[in-house]
ZALOTI-368567 format. One line per 10 residues: their letters; for each residue x, y, z of N, C-alpha, C, O. Coordinates in steps of 0.2 Angstrom, whole numbers, plus 5000, padded with zeros to 4 digits. Layout:
N
a> X/Y/Z/X/Y/Z/X/Y/Z/X/Y/Z | ...;
END
This chain:
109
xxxxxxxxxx> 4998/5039/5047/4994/5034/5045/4988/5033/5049/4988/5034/5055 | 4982/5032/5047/4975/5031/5050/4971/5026/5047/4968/5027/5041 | 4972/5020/5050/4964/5016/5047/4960/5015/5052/4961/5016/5058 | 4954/5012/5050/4949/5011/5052/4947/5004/5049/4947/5004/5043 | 4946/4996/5052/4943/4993/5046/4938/4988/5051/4936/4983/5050 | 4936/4991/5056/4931/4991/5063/4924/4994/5064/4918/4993/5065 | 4928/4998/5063/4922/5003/5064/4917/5004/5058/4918/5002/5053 | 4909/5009/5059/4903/5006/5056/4906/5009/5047/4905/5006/5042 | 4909/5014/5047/4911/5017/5041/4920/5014/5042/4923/5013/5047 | 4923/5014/5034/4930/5012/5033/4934/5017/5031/4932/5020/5026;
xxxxxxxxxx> 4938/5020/5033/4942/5026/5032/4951/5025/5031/4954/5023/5036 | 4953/5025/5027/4960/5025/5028/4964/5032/5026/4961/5035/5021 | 4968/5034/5029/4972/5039/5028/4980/5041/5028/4984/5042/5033 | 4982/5040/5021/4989/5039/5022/4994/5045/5021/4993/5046/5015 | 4999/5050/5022/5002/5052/5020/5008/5053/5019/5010/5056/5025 | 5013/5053/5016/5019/5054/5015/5022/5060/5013/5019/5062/5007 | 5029/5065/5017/5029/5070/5012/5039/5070/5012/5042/5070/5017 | 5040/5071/5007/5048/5071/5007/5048/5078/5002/5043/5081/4999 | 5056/5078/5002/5061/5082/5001/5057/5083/4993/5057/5089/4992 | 5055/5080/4989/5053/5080/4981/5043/5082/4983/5040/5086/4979;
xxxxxxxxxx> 5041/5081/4985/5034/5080/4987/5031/5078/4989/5033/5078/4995 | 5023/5076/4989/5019/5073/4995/5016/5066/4991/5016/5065/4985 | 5013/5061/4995/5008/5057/4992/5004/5054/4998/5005/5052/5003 | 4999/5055/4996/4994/5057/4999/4985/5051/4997/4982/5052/4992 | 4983/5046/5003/4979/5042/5002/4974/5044/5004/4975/5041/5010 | 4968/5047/5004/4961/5047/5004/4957/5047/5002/4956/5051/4998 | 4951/5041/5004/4946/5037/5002/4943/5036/4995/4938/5038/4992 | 4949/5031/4994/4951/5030/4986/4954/5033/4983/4956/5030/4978 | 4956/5041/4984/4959/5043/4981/4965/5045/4981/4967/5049/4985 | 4971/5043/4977/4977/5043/4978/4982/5051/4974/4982/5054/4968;
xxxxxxxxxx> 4985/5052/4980/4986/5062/4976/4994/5061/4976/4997/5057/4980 | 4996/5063/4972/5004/5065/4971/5005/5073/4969/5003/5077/4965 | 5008/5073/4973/5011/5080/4972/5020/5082/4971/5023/5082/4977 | 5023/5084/4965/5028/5086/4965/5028/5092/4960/5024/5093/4955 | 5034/5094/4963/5035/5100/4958/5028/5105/4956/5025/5105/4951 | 5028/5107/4960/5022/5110/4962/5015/5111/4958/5011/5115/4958 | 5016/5103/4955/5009/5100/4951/5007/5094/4955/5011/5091/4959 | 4999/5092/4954/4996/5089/4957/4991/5085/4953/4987/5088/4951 | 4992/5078/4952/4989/5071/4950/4985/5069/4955/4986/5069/4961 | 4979/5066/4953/4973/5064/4956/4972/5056/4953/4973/5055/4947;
xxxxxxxxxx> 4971/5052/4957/4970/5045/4955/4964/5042/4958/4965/5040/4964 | 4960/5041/4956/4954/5037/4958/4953/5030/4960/4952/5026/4955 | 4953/5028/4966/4954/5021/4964/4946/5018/4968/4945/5012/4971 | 4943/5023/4968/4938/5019/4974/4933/5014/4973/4931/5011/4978 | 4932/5013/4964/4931/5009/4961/4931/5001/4965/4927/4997/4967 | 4940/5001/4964/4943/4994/4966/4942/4991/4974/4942/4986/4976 | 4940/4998/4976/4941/4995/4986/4933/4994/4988/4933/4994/4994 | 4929/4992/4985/4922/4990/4985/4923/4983/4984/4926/4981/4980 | 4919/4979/4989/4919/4973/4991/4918/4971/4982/4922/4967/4980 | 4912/4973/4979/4911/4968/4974/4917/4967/4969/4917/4962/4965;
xxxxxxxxxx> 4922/4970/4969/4931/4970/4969/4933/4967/4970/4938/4965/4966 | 4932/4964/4975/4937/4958/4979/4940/4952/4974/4946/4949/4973 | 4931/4950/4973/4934/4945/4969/4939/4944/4964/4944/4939/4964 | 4939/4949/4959/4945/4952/4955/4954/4950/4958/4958/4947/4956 | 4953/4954/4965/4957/4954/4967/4962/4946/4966/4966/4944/4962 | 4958/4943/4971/4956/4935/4973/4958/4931/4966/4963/4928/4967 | 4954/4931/4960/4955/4928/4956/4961/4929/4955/4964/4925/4958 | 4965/4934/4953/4972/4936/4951/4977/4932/4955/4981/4929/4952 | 4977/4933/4959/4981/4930/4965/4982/4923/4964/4987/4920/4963 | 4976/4920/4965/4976/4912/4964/4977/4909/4958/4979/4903/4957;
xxxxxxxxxx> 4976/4913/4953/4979/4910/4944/4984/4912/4945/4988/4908/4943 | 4988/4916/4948/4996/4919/4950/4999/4911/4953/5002/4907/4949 | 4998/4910/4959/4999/4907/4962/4999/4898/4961/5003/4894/4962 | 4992/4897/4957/4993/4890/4955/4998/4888/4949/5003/4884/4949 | 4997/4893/4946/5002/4894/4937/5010/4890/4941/5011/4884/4941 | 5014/4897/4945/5021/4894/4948/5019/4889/4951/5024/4885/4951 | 5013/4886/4955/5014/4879/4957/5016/4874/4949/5022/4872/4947 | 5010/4874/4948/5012/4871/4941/5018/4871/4936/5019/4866/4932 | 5022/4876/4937/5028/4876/4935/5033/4873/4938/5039/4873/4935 | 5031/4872/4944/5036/4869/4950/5042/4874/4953/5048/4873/4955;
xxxxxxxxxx> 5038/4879/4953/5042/4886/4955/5037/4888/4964/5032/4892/4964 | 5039/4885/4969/5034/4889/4974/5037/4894/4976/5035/4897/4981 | 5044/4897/4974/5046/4904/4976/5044/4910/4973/5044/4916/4973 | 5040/4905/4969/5036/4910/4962/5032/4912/4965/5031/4918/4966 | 5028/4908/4968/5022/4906/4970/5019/4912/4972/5013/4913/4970 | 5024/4917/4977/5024/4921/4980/5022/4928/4978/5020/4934/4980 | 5025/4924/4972/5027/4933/4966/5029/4938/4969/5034/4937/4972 | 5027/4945/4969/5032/4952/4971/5027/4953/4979/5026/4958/4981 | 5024/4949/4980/5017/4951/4986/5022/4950/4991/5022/4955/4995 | 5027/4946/4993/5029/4946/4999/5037/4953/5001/5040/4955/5006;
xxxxxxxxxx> 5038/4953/4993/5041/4962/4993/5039/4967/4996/5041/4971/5000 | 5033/4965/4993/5028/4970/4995/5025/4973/5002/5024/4979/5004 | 5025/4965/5005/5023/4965/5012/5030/4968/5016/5030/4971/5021 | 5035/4966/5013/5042/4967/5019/5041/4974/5017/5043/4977/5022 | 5039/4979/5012/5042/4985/5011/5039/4988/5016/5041/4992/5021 | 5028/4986/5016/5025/4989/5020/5026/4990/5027/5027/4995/5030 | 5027/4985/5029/5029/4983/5034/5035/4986/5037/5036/4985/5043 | 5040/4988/5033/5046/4992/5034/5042/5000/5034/5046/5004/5036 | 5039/5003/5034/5035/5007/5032/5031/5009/5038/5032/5014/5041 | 5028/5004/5040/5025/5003/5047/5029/5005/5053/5029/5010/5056;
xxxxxxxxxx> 5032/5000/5054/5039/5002/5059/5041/5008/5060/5041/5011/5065 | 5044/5011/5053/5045/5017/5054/5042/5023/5057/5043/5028/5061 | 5036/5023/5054/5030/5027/5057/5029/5026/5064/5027/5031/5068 | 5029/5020/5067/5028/5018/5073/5035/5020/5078/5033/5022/5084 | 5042/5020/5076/5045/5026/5078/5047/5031/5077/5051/5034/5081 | 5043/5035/5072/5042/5042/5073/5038/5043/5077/5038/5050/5078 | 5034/5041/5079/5026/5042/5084/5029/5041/5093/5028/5044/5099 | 5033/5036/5091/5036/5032/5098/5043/5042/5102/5044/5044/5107 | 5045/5042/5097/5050/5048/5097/5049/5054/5097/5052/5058/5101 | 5043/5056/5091/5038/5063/5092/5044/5065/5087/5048/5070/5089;
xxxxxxxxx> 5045/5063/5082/5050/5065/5077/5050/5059/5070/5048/5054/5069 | 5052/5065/5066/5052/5063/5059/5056/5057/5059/5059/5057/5063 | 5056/5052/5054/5061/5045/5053/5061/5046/5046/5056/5046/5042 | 5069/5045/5043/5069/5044/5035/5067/5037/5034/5067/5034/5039 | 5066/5035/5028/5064/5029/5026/5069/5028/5020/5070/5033/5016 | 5072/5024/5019/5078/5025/5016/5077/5020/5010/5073/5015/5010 | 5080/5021/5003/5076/5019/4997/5077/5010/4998/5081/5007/5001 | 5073/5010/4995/5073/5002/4995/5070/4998/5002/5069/4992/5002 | 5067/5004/5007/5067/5000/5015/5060/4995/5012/5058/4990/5015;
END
């Protein structure tokens, strides 16, 4: 993994490659690779500040809705999943870097 969100240009660079294939995040573009075919995903559209809002609005009509239903584990929706996964994702990569060796990721981490 490689970000950048400092410096004068934004750069993120993600890749993953397992036993089935590779997936692969460059500058918007999201690549999957299995089975010796290859899918392109364009998302750089959405990672433009003028986007944001989007984002933003989503989030907070999420978020007020289970207020108002008097749900605030709702509140949360699948975002704090989300974060534990990356985050479990993180870590790992930080010990294989720490070790100079590959680390499985195990389904569901």
């Amino acid at each position: 993994m490689f970000f950048t969100w400092a410096a004068r240009a934004r750069e993120n660079r993600i890749r993953f490659v397992g036993d089935a294939g590779a997936i692969e995040w460059t500058g918007g573009e999201l690549r999957l690779e299995r089975a010796a075919a290859v899918e392109r995903f364009d998302y750089s559209a959405e990672l433009e500040k003028t986007a944001y809002h989007r984002w933003f609005t989503g989030l907070f009509e999420g978020f007020v809705a289970a207020l108002d239903r008097g749900d605030p584990a709702a509140a949360a929706g699948p975002f704090l999943e989300d974060i534990r996964r990356v985050a479990s994702v993180v870590e790992h990569a930080y010990l294989a870097a720490r070790n100079g060796t590959t680390v499985a990721i195990a389904d569901g981490a």
